[in-house]
N, C-alpha and C positions, 0 to 999 in steps of 0.2 A: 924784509923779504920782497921778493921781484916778483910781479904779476906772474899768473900763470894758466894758463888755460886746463890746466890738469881739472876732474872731477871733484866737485867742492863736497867738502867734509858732511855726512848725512848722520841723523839723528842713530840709526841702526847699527852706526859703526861703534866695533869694541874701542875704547881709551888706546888700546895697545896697536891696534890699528892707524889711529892717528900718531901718536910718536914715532911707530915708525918711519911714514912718510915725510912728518913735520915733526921732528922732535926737537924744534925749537921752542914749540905749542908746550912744553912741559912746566916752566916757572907761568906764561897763562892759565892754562889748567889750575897747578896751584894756589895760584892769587885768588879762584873764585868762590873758592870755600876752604874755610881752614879744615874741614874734615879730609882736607885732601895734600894737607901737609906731610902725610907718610908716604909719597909719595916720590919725597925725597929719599928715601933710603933702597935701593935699586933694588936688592930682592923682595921687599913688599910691592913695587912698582910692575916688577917682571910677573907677580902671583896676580892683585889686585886687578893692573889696567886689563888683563887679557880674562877677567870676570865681567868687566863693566861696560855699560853700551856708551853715548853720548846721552840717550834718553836718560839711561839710570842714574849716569854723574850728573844731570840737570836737577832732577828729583832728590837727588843729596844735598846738591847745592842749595835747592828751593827757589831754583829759577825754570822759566818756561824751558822743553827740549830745543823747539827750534829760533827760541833767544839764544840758546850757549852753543849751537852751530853755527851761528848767524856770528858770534863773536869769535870763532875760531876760524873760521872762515877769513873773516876779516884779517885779523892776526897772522895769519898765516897768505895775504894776500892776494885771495881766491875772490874772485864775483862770484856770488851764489844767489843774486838776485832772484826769487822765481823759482829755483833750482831746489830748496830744502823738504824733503819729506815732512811732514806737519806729523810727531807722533801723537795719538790721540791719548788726551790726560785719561790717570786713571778716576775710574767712580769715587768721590767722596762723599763720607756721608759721617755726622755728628752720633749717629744713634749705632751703638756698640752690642752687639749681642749678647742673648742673655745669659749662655756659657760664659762670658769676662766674668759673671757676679758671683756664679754659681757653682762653677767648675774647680776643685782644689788646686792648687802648685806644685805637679811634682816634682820640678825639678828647676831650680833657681840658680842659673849659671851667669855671673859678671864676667865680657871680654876685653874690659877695658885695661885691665890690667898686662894682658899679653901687646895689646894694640903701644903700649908705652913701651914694651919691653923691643918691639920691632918686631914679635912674632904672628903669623899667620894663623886667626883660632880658629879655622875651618872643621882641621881635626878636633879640637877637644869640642867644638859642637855635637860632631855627629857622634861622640865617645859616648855622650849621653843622652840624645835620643831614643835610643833603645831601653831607658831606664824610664821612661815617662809612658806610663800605661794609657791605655782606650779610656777616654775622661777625663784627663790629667792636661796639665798646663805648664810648657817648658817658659820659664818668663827668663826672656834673655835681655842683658843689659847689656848696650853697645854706644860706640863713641859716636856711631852716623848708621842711616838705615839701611842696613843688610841685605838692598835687591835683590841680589842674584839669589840669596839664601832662599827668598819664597818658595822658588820652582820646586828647588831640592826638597825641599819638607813636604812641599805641596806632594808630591809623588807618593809619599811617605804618607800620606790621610791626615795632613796636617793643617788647619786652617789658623790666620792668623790676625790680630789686633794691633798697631802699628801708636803710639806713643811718643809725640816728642815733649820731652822734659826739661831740653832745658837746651843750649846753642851748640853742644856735646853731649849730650846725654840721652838716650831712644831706650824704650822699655817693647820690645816686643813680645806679644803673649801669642804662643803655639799651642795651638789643643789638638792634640790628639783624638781624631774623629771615629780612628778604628778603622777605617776604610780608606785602603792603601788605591791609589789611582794614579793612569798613566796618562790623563789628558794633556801634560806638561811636554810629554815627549811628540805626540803625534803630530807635531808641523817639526819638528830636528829631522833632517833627512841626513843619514850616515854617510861619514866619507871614505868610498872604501878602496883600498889598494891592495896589488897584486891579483892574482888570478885564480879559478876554484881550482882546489885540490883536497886530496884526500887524507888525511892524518889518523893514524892508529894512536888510539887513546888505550892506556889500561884503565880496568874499570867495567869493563864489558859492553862497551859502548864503542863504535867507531865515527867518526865526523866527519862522512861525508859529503862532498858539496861545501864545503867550506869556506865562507868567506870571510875574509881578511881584512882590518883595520889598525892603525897603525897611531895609538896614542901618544907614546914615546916624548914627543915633544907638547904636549897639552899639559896645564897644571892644575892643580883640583881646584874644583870639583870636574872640571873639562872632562877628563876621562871616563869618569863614573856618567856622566848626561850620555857622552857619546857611545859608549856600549849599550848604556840600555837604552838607548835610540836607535840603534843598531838592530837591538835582538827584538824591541820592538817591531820592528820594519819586516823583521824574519817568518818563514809561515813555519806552523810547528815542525817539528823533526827537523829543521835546520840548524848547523853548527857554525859556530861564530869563532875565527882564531884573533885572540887581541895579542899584539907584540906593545910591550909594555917597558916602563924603566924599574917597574918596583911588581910587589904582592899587593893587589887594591884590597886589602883589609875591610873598607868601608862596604865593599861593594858585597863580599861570599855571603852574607846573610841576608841579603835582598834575593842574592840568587838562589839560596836556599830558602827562603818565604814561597818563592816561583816556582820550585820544583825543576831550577836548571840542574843540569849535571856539568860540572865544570872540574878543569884539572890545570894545575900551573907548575910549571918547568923552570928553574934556572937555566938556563944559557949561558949564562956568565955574569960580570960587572954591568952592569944597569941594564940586562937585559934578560926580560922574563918572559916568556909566553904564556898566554891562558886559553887554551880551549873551552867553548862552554856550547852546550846544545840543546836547544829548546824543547821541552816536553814536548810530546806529542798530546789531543786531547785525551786520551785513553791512560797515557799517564799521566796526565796531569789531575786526572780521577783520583787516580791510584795514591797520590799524595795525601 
């Protein structure tokens, strides 16, 4: 590759960000952890990189973040001298809480098996979430550590214990804390398109002031973060239209937890729309 003055590759950027630009960077990537060999198979690659940061694939790897921009960078023959964000490691600590000892299993899901097969286990994760009560401990077994999965559970009142067993093998343990929390969301700022309008909803409900976001090309969990970063961001009585390519399944019972009133429309082939709009606090009493 030819020098370039172009902006050198930063610890913050998604994998799928970098392929884009340099998708010569892709057999690199791969060589620096075999956890990162399904990334030859293009639709776990298109699902995958557009979940991971450069920080997160450093930490799967088990190398520093701004060693493996420092090596893509180079690879990619960028001077980034000077130039890299430094992400801040996270807190380690040997001493494991005392829920690990204490707390039952309720729910003991292996994904290593789908990860062979080439399939994406985002969905059957979150299929049984909902099956693991206030107390209880989802122990998930996975081929490489599941970053991105933290936030999403984290939201969910899910705290977690991290486990590596073996050069492929991670045992992660989620407990179920009971207390569902949106700290995960309030630095995601929504990106929103089109302009406010007015949409009659049946249901007895109208959503007004409506504004509009456009997921259509994001892949899970992408969609699910960016709406409810969205209706986060929302002040009550505001209505959220999402234009979508499917029914987000995962999402109607988070919205029903919240006391949103939502409604979705076919349109046609890969195009769904979902009105949803935010309690106001008087009903969100009432719930």
């Amino acid at each position: 590759m030819t020098q370039t003055t172009a902006t050198p590759i930063q610890t913050t950027w998604k994998i799928s960000e970098v392929l884009q630009r340099y998708p010569d960077l892709l057999e690199k990537i791969i060589g620096m952890s075999p956890a990162f060999n399904r990334l030859h198979n293009p639709l776990l690659r298109k699902v995958q990189s557009r979940l991971v940061t450069v920080e997160q694939a450093a930490r799967i790897a088990g190398i520093a973040p701004d060693e493996m921009a420092r090596q893509l960078n180079t690879a990619a023959g960028l001077d980034a001298a000077g130039t890299i964000d430094v992400a801040a490691s996270p807190e380690q600590t040997n001493d494991e809480p005392e829920w690990v000892r204490t707390a039952p299993v309720g729910v003991d899901l292996d994904v290593r098996p789908l990860h062979e097969q080439g399939e994406e286990p985002f969905a059957a994760i979150m299929s049984v979430v909902r099956a693991v009560a206030p107390g209880e401990i989802l122990r998930l077994r996975n081929s490489f550590e599941p970053v991105p999965l933290y936030d999403i559970l984290r939201m969910r009142g899910f705290e977690h214990v991290t486990r590596q067993l073996g050069p492929d093998e991670w045992e992660i343990l989620f407990l179920n804390s009971g207390s569902k929390r949106s700290d995960a969301l309030h630095n995601r700022q929504p990106v929103m398109a089109g302009s406010t309008r007015s949409t009659p909803v049946s249901g007895g409900w109208n959503a007004d002031a409506t504004i509009t976001i456009d997921v259509s090309d994001l892949v899970p969990p992408e969609p699910m973060m960016r709406i409810l970063g969205a209706l986060e961001a929302m002040s009550p009585g505001a209505s959220l239209l999402v234009h979508h390519v499917r029914r987000p399944m995962f999402l109607y019972p988070q919205l029903d937890e919240l006391g949103y009133m939502h409604e979705t429309r076919d349109l046609g082939p890969d195009q769904v729309e979902i009105i949803i709009r935010k309690p106001a606090p008087l009903e969100a009493l009432g719930k």
